[in-house]
N, CA, C, O and CB atoms as a CASP TS submission, in Angstrom:
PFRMAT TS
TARGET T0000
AUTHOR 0000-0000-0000
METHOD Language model
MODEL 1
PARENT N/A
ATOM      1  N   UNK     1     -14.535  31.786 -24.921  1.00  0.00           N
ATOM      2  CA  UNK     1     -13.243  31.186 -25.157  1.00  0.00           C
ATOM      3  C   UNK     1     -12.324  31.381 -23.944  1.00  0.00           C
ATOM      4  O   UNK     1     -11.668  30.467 -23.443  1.00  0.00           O
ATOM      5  CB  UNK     1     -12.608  31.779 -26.415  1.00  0.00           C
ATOM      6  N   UNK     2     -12.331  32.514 -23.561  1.00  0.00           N
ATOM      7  CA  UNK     2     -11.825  32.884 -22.231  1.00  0.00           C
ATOM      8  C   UNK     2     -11.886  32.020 -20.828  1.00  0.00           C
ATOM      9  O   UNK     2     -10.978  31.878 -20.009  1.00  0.00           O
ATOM     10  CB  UNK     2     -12.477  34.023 -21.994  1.00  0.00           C
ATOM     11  N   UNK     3     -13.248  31.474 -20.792  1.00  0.00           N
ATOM     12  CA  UNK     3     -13.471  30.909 -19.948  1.00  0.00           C
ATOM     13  C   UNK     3     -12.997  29.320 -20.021  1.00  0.00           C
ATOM     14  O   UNK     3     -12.780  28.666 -19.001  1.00  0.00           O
ATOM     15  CB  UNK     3     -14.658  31.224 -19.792  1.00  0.00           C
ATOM     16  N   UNK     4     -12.898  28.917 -21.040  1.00  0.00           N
ATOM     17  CA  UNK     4     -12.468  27.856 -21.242  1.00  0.00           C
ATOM     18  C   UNK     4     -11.055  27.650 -21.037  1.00  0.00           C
ATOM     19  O   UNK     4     -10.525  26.664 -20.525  1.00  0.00           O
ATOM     20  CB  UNK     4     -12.837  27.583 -22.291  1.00  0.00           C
ATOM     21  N   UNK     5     -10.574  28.556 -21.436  1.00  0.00           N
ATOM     22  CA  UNK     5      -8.682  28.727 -21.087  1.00  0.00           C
ATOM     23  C   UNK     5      -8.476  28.763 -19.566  1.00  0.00           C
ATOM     24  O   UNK     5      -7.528  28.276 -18.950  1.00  0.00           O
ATOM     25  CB  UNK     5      -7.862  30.439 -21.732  1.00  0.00           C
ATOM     26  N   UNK     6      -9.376  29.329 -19.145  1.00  0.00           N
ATOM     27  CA  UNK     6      -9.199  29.265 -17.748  1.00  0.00           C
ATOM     28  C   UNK     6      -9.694  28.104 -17.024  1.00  0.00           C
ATOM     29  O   UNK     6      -8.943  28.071 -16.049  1.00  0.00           O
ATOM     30  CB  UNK     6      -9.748  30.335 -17.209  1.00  0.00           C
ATOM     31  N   UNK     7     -10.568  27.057 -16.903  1.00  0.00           N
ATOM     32  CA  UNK     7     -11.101  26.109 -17.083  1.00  0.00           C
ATOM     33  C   UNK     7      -9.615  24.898 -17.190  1.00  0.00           C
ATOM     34  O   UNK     7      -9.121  24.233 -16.279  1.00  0.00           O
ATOM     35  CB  UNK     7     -12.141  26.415 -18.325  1.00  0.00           C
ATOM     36  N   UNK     8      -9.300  24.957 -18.351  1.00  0.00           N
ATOM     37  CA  UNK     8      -8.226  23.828 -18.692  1.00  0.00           C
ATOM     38  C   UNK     8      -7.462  24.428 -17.657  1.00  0.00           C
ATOM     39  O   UNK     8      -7.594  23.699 -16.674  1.00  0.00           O
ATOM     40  CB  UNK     8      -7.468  23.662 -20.325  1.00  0.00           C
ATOM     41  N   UNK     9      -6.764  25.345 -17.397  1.00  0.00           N
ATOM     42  CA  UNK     9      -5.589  26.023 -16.886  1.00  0.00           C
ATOM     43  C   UNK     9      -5.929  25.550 -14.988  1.00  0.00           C
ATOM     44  O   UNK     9      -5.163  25.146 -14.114  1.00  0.00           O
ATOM     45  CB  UNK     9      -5.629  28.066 -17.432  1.00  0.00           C
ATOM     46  N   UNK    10      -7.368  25.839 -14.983  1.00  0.00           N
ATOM     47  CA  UNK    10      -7.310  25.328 -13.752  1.00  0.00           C
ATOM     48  C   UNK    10      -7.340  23.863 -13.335  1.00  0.00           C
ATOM     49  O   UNK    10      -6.779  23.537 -12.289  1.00  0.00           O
ATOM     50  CB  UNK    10      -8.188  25.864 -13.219  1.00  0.00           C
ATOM     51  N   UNK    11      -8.031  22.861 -14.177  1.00  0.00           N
ATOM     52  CA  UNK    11      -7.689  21.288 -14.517  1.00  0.00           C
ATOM     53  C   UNK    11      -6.067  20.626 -14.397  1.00  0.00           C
ATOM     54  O   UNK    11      -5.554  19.676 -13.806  1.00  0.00           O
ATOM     55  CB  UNK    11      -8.132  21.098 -16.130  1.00  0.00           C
ATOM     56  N   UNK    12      -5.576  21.774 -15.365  1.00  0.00           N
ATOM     57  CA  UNK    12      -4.307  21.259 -15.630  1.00  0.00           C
ATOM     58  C   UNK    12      -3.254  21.725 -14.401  1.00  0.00           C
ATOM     59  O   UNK    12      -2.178  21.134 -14.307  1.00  0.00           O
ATOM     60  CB  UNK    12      -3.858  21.787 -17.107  1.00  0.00           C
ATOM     61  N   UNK    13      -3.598  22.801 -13.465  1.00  0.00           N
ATOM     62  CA  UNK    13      -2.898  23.038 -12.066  1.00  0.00           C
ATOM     63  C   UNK    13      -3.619  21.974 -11.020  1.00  0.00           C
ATOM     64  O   UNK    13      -3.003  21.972  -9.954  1.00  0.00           O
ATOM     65  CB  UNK    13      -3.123  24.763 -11.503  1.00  0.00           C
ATOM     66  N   UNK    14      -4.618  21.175 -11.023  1.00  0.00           N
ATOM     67  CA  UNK    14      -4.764  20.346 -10.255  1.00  0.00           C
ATOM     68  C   UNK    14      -4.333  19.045 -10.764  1.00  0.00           C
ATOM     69  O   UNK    14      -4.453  18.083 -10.005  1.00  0.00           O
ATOM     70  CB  UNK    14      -5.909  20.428  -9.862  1.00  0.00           C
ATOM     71  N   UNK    15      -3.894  18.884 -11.824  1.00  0.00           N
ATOM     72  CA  UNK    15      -3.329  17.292 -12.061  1.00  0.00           C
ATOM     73  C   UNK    15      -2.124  17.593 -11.844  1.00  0.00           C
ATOM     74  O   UNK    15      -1.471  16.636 -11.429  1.00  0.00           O
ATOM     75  CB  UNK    15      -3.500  16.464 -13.530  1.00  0.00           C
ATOM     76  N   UNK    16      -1.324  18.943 -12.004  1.00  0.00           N
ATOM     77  CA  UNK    16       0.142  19.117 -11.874  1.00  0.00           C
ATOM     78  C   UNK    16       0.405  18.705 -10.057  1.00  0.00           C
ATOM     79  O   UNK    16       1.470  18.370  -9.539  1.00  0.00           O
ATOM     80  CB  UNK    16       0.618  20.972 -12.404  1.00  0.00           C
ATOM     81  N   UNK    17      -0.981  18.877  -9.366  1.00  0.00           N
ATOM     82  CA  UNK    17      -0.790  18.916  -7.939  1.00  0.00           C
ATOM     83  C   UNK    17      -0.678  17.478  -7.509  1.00  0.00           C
ATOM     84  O   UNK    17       0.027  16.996  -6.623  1.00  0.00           O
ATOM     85  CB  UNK    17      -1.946  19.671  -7.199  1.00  0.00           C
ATOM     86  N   UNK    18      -1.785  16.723  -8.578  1.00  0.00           N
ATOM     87  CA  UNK    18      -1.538  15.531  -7.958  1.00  0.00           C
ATOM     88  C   UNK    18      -0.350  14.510  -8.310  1.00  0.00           C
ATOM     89  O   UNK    18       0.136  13.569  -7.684  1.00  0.00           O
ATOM     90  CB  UNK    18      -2.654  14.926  -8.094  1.00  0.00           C
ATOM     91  N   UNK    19      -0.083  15.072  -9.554  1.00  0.00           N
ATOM     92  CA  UNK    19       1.424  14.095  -9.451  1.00  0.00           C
ATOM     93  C   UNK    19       2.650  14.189  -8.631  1.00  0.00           C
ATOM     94  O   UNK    19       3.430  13.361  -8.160  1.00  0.00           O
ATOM     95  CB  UNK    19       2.089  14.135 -10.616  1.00  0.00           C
ATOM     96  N   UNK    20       2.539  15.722  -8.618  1.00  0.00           N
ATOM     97  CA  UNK    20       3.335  16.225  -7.079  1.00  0.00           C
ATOM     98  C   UNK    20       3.152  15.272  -6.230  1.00  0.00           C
ATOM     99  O   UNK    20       4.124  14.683  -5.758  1.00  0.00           O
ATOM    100  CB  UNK    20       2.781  17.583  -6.275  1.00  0.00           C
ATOM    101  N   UNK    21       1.860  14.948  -5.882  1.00  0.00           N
ATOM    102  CA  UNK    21       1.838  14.447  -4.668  1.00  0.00           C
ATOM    103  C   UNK    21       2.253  12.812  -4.647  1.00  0.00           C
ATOM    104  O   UNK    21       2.760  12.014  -3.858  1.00  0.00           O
ATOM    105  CB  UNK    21       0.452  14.752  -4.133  1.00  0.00           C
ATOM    106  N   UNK    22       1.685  12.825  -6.095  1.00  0.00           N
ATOM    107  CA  UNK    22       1.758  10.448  -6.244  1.00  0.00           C
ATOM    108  C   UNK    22       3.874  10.585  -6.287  1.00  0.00           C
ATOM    109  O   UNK    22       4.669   9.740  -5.875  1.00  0.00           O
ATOM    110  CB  UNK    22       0.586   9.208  -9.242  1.00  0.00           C
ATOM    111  N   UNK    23       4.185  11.976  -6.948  1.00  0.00           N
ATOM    112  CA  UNK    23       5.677  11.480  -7.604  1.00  0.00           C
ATOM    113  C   UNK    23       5.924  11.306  -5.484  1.00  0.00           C
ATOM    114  O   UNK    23       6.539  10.382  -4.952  1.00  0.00           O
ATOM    115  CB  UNK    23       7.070  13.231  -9.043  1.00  0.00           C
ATOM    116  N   UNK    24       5.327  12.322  -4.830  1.00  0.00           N
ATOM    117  CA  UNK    24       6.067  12.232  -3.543  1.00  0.00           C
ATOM    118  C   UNK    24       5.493  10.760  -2.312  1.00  0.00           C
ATOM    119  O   UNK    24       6.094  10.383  -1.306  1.00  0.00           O
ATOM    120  CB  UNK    24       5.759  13.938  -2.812  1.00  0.00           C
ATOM    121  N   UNK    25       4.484  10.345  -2.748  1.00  0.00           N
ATOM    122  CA  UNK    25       4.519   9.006  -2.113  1.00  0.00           C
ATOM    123  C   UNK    25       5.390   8.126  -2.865  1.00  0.00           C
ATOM    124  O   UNK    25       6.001   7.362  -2.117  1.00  0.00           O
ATOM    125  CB  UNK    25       3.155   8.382  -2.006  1.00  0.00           C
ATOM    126  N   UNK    26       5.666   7.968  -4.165  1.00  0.00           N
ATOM    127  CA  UNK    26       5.910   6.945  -4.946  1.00  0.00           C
ATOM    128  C   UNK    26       7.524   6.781  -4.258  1.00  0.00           C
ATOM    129  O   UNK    26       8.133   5.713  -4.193  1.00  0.00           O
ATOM    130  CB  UNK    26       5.661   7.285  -6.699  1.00  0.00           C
ATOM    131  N   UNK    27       7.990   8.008  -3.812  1.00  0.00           N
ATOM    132  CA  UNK    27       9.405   8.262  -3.214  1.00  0.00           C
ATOM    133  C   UNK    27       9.870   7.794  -2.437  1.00  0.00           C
ATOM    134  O   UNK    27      11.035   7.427  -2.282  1.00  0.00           O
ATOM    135  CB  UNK    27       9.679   9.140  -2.841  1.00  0.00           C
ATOM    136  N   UNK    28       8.271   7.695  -1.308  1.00  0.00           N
ATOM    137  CA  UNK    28       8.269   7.619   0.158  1.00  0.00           C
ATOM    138  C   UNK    28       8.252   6.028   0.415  1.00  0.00           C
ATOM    139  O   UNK    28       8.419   5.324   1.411  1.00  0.00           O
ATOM    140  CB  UNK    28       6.929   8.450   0.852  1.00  0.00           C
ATOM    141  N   UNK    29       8.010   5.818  -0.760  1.00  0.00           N
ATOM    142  CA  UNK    29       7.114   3.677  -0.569  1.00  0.00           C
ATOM    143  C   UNK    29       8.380   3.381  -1.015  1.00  0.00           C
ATOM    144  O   UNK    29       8.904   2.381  -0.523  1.00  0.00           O
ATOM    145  CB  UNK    29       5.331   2.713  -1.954  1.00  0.00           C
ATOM    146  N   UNK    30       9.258   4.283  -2.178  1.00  0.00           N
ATOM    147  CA  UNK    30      10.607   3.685  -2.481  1.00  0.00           C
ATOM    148  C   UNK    30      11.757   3.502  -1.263  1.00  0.00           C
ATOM    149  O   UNK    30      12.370   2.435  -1.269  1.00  0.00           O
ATOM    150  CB  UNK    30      11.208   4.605  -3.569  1.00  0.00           C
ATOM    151  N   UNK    31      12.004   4.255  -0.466  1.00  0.00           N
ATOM    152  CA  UNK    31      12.594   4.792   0.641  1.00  0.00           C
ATOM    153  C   UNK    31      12.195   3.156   1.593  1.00  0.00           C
ATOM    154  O   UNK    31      12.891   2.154   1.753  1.00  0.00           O
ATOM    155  CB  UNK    31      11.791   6.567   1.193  1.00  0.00           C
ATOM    156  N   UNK    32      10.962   3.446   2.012  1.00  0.00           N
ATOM    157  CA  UNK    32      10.659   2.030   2.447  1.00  0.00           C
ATOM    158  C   UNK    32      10.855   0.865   1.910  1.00  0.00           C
ATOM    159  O   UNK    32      10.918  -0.076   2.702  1.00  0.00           O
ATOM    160  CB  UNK    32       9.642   1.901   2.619  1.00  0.00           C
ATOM    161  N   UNK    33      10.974   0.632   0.755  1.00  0.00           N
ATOM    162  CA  UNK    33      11.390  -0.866   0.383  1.00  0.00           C
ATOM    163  C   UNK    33      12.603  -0.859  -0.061  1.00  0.00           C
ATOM    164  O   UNK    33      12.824  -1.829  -0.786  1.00  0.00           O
ATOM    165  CB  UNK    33      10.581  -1.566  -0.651  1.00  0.00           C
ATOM    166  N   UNK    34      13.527  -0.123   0.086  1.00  0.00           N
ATOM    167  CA  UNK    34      14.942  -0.165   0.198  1.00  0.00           C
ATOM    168  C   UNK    34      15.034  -0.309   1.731  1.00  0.00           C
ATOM    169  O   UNK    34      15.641  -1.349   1.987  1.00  0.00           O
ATOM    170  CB  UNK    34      15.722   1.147  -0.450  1.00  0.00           C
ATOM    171  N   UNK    35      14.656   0.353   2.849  1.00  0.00           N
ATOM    172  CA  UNK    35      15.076  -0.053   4.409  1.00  0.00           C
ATOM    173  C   UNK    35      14.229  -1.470   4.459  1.00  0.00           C
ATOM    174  O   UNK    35      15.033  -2.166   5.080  1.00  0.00           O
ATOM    175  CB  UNK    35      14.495   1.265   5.815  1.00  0.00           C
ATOM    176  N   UNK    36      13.090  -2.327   4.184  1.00  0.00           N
ATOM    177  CA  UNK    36      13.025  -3.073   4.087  1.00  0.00           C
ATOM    178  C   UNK    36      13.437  -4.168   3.663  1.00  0.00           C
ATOM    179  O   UNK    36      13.189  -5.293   4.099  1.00  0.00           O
ATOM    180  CB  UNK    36      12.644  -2.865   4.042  1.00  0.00           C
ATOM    181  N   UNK    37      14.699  -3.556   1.957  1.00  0.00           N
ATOM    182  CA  UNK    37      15.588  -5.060   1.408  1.00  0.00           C
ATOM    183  C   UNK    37      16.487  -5.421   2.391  1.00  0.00           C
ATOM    184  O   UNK    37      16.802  -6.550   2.766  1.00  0.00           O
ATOM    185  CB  UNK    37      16.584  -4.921  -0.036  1.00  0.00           C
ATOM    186  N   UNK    38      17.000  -3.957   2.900  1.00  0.00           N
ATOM    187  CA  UNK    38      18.160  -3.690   3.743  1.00  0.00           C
ATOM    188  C   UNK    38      17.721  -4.773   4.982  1.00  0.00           C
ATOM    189  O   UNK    38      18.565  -5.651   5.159  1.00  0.00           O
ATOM    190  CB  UNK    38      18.332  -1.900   4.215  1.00  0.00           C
ATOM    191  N   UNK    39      16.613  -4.835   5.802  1.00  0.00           N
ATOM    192  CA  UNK    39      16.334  -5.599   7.116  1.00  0.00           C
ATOM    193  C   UNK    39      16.365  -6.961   6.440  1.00  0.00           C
ATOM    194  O   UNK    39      17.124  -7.802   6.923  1.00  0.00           O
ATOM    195  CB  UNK    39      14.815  -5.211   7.992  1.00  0.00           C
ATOM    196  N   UNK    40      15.466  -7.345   5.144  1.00  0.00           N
ATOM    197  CA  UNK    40      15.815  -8.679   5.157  1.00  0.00           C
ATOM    198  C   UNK    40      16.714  -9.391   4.889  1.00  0.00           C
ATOM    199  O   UNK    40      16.672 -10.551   5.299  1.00  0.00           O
ATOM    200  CB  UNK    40      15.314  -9.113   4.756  1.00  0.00           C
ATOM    201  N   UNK    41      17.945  -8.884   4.030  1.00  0.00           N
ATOM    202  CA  UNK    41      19.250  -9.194   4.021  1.00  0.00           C
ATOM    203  C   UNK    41      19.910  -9.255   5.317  1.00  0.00           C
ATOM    204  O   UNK    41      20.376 -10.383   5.475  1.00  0.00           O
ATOM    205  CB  UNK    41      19.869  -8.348   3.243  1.00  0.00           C
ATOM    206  N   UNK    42      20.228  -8.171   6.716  1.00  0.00           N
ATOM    207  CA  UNK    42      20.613  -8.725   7.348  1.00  0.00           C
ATOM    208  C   UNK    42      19.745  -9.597   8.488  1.00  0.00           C
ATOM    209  O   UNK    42      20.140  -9.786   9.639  1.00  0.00           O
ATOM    210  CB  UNK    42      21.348  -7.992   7.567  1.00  0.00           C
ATOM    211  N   UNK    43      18.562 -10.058   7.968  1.00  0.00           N
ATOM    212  CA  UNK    43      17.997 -11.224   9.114  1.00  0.00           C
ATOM    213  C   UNK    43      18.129 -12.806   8.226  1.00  0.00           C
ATOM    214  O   UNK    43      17.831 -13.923   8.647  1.00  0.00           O
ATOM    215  CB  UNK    43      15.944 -10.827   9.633  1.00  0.00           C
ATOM    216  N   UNK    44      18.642 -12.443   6.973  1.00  0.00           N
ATOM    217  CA  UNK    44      19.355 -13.796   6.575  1.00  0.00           C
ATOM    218  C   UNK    44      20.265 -13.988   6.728  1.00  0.00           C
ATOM    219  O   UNK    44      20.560 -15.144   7.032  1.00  0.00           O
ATOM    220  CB  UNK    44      19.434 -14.186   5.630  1.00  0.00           C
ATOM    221  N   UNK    45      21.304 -12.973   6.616  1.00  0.00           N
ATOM    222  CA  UNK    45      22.411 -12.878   7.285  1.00  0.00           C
ATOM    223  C   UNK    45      22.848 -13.264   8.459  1.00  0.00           C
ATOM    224  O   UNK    45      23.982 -13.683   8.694  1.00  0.00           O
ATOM    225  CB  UNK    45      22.588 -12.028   7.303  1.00  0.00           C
ATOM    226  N   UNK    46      21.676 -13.092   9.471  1.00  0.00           N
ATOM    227  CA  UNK    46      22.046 -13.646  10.685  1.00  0.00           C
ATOM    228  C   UNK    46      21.378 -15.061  10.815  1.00  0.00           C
ATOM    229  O   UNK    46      21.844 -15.858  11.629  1.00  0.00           O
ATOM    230  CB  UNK    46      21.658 -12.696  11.826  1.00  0.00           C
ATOM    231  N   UNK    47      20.360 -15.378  10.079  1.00  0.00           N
ATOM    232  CA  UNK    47      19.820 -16.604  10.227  1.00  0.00           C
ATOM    233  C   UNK    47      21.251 -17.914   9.327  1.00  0.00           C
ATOM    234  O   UNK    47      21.064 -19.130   9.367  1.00  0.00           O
ATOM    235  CB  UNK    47      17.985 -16.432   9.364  1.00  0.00           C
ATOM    236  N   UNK    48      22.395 -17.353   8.699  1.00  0.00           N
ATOM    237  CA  UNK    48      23.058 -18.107   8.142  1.00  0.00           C
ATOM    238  C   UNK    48      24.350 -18.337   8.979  1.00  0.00           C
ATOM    239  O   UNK    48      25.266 -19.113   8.708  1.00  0.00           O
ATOM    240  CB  UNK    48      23.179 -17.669   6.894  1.00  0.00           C
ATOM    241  N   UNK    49      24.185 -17.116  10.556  1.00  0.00           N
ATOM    242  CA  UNK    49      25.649 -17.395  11.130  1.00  0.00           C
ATOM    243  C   UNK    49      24.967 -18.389  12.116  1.00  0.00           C
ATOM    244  O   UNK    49      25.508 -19.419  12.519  1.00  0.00           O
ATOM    245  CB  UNK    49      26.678 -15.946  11.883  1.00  0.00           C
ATOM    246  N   UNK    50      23.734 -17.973  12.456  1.00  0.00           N
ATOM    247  CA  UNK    50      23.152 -18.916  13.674  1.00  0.00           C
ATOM    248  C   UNK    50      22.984 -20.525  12.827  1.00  0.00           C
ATOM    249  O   UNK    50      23.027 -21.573  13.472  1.00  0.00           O
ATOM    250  CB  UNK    50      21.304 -18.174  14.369  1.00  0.00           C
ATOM    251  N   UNK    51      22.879 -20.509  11.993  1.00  0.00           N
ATOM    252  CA  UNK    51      22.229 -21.814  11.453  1.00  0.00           C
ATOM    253  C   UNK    51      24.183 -22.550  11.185  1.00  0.00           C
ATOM    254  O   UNK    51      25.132 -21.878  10.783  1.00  0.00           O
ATOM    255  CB  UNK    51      20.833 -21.440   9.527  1.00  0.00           C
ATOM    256  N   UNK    52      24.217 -24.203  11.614  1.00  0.00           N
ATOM    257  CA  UNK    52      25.274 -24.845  10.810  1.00  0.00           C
ATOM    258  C   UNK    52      25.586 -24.989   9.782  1.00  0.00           C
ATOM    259  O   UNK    52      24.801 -25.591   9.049  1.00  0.00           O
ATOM    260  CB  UNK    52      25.388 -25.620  10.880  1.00  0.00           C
ATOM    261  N   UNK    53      26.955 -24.480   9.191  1.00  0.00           N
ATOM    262  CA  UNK    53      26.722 -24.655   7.771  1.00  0.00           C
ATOM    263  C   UNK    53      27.035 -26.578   7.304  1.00  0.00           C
ATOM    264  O   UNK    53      27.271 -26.843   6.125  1.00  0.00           O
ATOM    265  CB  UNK    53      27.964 -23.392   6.925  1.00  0.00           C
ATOM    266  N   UNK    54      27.003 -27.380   8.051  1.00  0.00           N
ATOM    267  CA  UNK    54      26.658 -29.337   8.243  1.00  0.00           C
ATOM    268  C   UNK    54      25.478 -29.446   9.509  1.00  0.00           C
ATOM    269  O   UNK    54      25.529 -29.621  10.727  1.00  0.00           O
ATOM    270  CB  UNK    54      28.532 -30.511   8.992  1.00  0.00           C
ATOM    271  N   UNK    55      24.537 -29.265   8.627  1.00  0.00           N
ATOM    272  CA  UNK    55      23.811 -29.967  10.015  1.00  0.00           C
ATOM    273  C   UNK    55      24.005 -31.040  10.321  1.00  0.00           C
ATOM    274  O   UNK    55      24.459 -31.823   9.487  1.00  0.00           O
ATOM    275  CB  UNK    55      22.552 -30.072  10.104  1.00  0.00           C
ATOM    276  N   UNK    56      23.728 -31.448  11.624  1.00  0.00           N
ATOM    277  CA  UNK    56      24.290 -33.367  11.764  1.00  0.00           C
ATOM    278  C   UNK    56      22.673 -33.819  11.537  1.00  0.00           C
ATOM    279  O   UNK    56      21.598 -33.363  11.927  1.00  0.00           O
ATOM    280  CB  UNK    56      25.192 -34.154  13.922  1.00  0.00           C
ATOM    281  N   UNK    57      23.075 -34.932  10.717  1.00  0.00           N
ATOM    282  CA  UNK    57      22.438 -36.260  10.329  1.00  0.00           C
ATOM    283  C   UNK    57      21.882 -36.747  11.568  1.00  0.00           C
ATOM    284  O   UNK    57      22.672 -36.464  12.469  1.00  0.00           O
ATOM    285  CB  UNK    57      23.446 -37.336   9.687  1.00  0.00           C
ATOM    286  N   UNK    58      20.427 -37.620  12.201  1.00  0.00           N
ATOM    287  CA  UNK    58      20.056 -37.556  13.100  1.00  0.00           C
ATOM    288  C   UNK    58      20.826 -38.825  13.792  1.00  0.00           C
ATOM    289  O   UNK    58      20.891 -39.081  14.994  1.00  0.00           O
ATOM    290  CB  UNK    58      18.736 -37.386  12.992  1.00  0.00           C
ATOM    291  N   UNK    59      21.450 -39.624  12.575  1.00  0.00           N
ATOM    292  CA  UNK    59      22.336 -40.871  12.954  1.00  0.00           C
ATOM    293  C   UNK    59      23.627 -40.750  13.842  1.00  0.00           C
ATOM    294  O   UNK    59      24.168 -41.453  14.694  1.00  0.00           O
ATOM    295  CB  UNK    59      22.812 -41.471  11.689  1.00  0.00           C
ATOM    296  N   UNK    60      24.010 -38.854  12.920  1.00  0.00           N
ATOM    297  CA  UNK    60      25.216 -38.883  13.858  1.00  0.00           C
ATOM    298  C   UNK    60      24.774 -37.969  15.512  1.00  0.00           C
ATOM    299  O   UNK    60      25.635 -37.385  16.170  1.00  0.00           O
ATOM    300  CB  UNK    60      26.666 -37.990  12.863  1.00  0.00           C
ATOM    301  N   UNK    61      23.984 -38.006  15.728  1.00  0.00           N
ATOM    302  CA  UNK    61      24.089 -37.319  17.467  1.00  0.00           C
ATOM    303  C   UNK    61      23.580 -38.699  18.327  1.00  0.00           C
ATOM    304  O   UNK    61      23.005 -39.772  18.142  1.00  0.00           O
ATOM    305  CB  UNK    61      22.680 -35.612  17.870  1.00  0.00           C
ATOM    306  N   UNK    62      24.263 -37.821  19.490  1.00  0.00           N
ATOM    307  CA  UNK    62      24.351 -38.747  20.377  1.00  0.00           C
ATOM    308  C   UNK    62      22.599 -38.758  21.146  1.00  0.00           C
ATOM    309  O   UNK    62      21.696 -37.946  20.949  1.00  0.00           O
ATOM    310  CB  UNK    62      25.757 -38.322  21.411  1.00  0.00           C
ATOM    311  N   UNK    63      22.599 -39.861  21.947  1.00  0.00           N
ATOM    312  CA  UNK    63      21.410 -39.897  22.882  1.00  0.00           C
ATOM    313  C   UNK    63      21.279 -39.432  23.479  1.00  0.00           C
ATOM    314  O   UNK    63      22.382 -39.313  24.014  1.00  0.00           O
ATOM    315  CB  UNK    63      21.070 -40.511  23.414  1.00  0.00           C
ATOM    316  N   UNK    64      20.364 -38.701  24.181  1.00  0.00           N
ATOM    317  CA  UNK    64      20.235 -37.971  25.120  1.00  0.00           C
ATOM    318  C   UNK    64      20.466 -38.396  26.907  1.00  0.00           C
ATOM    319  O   UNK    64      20.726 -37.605  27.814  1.00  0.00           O
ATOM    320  CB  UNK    64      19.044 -37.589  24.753  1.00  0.00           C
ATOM    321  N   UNK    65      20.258 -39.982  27.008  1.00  0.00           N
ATOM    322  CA  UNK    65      20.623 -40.592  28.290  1.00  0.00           C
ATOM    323  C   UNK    65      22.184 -40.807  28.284  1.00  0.00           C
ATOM    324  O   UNK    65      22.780 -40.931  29.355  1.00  0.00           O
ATOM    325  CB  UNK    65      19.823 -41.991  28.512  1.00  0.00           C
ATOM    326  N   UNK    66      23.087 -40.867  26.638  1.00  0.00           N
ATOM    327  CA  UNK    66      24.046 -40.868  26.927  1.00  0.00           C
ATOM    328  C   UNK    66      25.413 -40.700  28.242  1.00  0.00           C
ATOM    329  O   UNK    66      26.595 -40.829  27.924  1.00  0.00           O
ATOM    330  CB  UNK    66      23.881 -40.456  26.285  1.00  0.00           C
TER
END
């Protein structure tokens, strides 16, 4: 019986280890896809100051030999 208590006890200190470890990637991937929302917000951000908010119609520009 003894041995068995010890058995679980040692099972149950290696799953305690590995959630340690998944809770500490799960942290690390979170961390990253927050600095990742963060970059793609401001590269739309900048793709909306560079971009016209009227693009011209191809009727309205001028010619180029103009």
């Amino acid at each position: 019986m003894d041995d068995r208590i010890v058995t679980l006890e040692t099972k149950m200190m290696a799953a305690e280890d590995l959630l340690d470890e998944l809770n500490r990637t799960v942290w690390r991937q979170q961390q990253e896809l927050d600095l990742l929302r963060e970059q793609v917000r401001q590269l739309a951000q900048q793709v909306k100051t560079i971009q016209p908010a009227n693009p011209l119609r191809p009727e309205d520009e001028i010619p180029p030999h103009w």
